[in-house]
N, C-alpha and C positions, 0 to 999 in steps of 0.2 A: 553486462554479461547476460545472456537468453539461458532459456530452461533447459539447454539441448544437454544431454549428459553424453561419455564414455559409449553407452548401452546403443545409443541413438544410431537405426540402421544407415543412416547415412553416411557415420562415419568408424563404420565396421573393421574398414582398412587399416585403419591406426592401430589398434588393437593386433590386429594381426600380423603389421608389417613388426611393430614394436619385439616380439614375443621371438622374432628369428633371431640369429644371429652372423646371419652370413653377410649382410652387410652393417650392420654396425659394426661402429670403433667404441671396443669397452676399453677402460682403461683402471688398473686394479691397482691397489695403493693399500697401504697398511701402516697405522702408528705403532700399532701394536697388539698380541693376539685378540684380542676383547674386541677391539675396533676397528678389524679389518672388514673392506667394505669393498664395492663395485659401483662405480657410474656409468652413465653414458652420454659421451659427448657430441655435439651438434644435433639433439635431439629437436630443436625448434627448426633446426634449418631444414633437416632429413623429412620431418613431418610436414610444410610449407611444401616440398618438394612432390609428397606423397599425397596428400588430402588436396590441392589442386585448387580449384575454385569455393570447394567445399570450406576451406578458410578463410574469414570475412573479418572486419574489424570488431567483430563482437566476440570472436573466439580471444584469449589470450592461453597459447600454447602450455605455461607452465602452471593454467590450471588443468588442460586437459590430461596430462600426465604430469604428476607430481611426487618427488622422493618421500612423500610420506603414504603413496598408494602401495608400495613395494618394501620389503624389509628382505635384508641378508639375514642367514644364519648359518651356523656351522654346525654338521652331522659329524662325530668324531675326535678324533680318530681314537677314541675310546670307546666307542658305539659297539656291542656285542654283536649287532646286526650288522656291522660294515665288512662282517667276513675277516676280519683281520686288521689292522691299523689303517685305515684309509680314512679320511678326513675328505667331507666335503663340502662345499659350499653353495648353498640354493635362494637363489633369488625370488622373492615368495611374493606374486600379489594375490592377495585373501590367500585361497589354498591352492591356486596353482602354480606349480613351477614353471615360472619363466623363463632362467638359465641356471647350470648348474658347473660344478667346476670342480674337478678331482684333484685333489693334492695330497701327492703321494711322497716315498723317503724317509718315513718315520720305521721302517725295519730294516734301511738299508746298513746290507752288511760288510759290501765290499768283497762276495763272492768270487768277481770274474776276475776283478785283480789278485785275490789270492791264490788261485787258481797258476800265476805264472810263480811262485814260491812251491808247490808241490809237484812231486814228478808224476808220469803219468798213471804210476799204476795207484797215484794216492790220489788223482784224480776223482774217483766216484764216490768217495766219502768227504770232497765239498761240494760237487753239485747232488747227490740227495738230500740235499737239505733248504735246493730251491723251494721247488714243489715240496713241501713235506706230506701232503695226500696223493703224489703222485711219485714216489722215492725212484721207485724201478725205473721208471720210462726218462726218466734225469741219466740216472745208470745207462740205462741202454742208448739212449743219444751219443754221452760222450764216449763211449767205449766204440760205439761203430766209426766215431771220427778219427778215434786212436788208431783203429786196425783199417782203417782203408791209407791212413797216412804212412802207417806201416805196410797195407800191401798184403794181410795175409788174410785166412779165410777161417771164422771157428768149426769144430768138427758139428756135422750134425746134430747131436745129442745137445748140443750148448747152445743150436738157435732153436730148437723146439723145447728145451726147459724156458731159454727169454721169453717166446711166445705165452708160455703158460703160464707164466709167472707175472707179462706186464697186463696182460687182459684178466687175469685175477684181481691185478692192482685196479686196472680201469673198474672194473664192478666195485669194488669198493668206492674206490671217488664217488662216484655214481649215486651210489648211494649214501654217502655224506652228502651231495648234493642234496638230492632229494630229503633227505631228513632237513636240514635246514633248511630249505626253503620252506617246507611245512613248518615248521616251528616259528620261525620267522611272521609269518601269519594265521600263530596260530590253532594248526595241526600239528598239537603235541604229539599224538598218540604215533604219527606216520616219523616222528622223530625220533621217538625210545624205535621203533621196529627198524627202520634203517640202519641204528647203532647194532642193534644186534645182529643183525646179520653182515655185516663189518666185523665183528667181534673176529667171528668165525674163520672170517680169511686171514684177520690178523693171526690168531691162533696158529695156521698152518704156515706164514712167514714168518714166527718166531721159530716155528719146530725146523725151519730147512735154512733161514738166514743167522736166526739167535737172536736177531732185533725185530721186531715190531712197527718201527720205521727206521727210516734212515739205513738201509741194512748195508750198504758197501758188497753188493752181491753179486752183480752183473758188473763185470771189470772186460779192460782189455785183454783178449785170449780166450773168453769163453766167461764160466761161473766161477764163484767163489767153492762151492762144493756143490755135491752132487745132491740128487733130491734124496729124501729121508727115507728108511723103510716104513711102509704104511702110507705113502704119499698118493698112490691109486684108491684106497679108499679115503682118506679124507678129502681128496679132489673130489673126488663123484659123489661125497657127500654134502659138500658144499655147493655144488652145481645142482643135487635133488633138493636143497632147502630154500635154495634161490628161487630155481623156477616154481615150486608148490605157495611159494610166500611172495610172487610176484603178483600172484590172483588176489592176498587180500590187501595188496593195495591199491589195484585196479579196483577194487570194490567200492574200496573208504577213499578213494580219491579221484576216478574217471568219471564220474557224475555225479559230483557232490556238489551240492548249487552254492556253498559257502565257497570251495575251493573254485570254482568254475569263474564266479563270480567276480573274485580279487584276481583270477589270472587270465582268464580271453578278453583279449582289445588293449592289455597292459603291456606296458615295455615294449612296444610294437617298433620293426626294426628290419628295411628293407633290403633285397639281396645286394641290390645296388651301393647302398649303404653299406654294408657289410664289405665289398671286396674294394670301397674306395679308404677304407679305413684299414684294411689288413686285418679283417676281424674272421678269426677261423676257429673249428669244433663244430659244436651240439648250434651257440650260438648262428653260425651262419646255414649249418643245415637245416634249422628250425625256419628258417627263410625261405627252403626250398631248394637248393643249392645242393648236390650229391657228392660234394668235395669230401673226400678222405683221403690220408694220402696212403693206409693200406693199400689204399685201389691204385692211385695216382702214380706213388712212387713206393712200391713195396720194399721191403726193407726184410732180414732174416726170415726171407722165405715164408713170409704172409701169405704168400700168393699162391698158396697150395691149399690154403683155408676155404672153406665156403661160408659164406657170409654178407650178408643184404648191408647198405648206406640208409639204415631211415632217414625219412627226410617230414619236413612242417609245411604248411603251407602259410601262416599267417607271420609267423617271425614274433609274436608274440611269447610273453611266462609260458603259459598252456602249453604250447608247440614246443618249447622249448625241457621243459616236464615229459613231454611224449617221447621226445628223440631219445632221452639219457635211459626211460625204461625200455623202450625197444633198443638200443645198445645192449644195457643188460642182458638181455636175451640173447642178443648177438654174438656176445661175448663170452657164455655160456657155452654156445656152441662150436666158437673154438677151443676155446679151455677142452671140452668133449674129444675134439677131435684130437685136438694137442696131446692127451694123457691115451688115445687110439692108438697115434703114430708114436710116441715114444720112440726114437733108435736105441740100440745098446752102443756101447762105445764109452769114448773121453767127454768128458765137460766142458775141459779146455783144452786148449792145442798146445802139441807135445813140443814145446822150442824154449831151450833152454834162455835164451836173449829175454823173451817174453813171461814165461812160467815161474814161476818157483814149483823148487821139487814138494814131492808128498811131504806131508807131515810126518811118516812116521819115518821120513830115508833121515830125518835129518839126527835122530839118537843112533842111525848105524853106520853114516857116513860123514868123515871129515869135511868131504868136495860137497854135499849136500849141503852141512853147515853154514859153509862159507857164501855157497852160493846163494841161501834163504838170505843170508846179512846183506849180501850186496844187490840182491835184487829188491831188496826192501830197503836200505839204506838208499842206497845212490839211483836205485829203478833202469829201464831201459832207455835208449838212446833211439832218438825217431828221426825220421831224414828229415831235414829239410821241406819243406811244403806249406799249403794252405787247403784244406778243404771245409765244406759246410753240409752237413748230414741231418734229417729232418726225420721227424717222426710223428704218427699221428696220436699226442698224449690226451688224457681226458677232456683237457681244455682246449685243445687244437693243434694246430703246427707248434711241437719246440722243434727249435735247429741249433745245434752249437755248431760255430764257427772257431774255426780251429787253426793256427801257427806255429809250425815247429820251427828250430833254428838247427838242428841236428843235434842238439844237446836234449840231457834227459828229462826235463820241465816244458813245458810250453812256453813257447814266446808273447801270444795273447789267446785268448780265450773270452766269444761273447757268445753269450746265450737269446737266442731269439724266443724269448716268454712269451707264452700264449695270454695269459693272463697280463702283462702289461697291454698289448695291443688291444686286448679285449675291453679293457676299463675306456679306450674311444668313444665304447656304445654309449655311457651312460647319459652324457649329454644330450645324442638324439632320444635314447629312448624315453629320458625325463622330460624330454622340453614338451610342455603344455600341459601337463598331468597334474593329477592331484597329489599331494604331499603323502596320503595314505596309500599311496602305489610306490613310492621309493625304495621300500626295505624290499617287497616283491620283486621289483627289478632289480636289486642289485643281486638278490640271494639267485636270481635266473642265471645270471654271468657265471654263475662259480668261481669267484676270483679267487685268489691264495696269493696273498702281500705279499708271502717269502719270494713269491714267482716276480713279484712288479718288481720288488726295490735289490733283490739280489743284492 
């Protein structure tokens, strides 16, 4: 055997071809949770193939890579920093990650199948609790699929309270984002200020839902009720504490050489990349990418908003940090305009098939009684169809995919999660990094397990 090591520029290649994975054949095997592991097979042969003449009778292949230069290990899925239950597997030589491997199902609930046991108007009280940081925008998906299957249209007033109420939600996310990912590495301080200003909007969806999350509020026909008195000043109050408390964390965090430092050149992750994996949100716009589907495919009258697409250039943490506070901003601005336009009118559409009557008909009338029990007992009947209605939630494209049979349940029901598609990235963006860039990129994804494993 000669003195030539691994390092040796000659055989640079090896290293580098080793480290991809698009042509190798891994093969994953497990005795048990402790000792599950990853190899790879016909590595003498693929390398003989690769290195060329640069192979001589004095190399012997299985000392040039050997299973003792690499170790697996398992992140999770009790990891605080895995965002939720996610469990993952990283192939480590010294400190770099050479593959990595998401294994998810440990929150699954069995959502979309329950979902054919409830009728539709009980529909938004199990998908808010996909997304549990994103309740509304679950709400409003499947509610647009309910009413296009049905054919009808909500009154004004009940798609500009959606509007105000899911882009309140998105600011929030946003900034749960943003708090965890500082905390994550680190920036406590941008992690209590984030919560707190969360706090606030939660405040104003307990005062107009009664929950906090999960609120069952945006339903098929319109809203669950109407906005609260005093709901024009705690809107504009929440939108003046946003943007005044937006400056100080451009302060503590747009050029801070700590934060700069752990997040430009991290997680880096290309547009190409991104639409060959189905990877959409903050993620693919931090690519460079201007996809919204506001813009793309408007939905409850967005399109009367004015409102910019930030976009990243690098596809990196950093860029991806950038887009979600310029969202904020953006967001803001329709919230603004949202609480401008207000109409006067109904919340929800006056049809008896689809409504139930007021609350207060039902201590003066029999026919109200009866009708609140059966439209809450047995719900409405929807024709026959299939459609799939998309929206653009914090974390990107959700779509529910929707089945009626003419009876008053769904026949199937899937959800297209942003958040599963999205957990694609972490493979490209881990592979070749150092192991102290892991939590960084995965807290860049914004994932929410409830969203993968539904």
């Amino acid at each position: 055997m000669t003195d030539k090591t691994i390092d040796d520029p000659e055989i640079e290649e090896v290293d580098l071809w080793v480290s991809g994975t698009e042509e190798a054949e891994w093969d994953v095997y497990s005795t048990d949770e402790g000792a599950q592991k990853m190899r790879l097979e016909e590595t003498g042969a693929r390398l003989t193939e690769q290195l060329g003449s640069v192979v001589t009778d004095d190399y012997d292949l299985d000392d040039i890579i050997t299973e003792d230069e690499r170790m697996i290990i398992n992140m999770g899925p009790q990891h605080p920093s895995t965002h939720g239950v996610l469990r993952l597997q990283l192939e480590l030589e010294g400190e770099m990650i050479r593959r990595s491997k998401c294994v998810i199902g440990y929150l699954h609930t069995g959502m979309e199948k329950t979902a054919e046991t409830l009728t539709f108007l009980q529909g938004p009280t199990n998908v808010t609790r996909m997304d549990y940081l994103a309740p509304l925008h679950n709400e409003l998906c499947f509610s647009l699929a309910v009413e296009r299957l049905l054919d009808i249209e909500v009154p004004p007033r009940a798609e500009v309270i959606r509007i105000l109420m899911t882009e309140l939600n998105r600011i929030a996310s946003h900034l749960v984002a943003m708090a965890t990912n500082g905390m994550d590495i680190g920036a406590l301080s941008i992690m209590t200020y984030g919560f707190r200003e969360r706090e606030q909007i939660l405040a104003f969806f307990e005062k107009t839902t009664g929950l906090r999350l999960n609120h069952n509020y945006i339903r098929p026909g319109g809203v669950a009720a109407d906005l609260p008195p005093g709901w024009r000043a705690d809107v504009s109050d929440i939108c003046d504490t946003i943007t005044g408390r937006l400056t100080d964390y451009e302060d503590m965090l747009k050029e801070n050489p700590i934060w700069v430092g752990r997040t430009r050149g991290v997680g880096v992750i290309t547009a190409e990349e991104c639409r060959a994996y189905g990877i959409t949100g903050p993620t693919l716009r931090s690519a460079g990418v201007p996809w919204d589907l506001r813009k793309a495919f408007p939905y409850s009258g967005i399109e009367n908003y004015e409102f910019e697409v930030p976009v990243g250039e690098h596809g990196d943490v950093y860029d991806r940090y950038r887009v979600r506070i310029e969202e904020i901003i953006q967001s803001v601005g329709i919230v603004r305009q949202a609480a401008d336009a207000m109409p006067k009118g109904d919340f929800r559409i006056d049809d008896r098939k689809v409504t139930p009557p007021p609350r207060h008909r039902i201590d003066e009338s029999m026919e109200a009684l009866i009708h609140h029990f059966k439209i809450f007992t047995e719900g409405f009947r929807v024709p026959a169809g299939e459609t799939y209605v998309a929206i653009e939630s914090p974390r990107g494209e959700l779509g529910c995919y929707l089945v009626a049979d003419g009876t008053g349940k769904p026949w199937r029901m899937h959800t297209r999660a942003p958040s599963f598609y999205n957990l694609q990235a972490l493979p490209i963006m881990m592979a070749d990094s150092v192991v102290a860039d892991t939590i960084a990129t995965i807290a860049s994804l914004d994932p929410v397990m409830g969203d993968v494993d539904r």
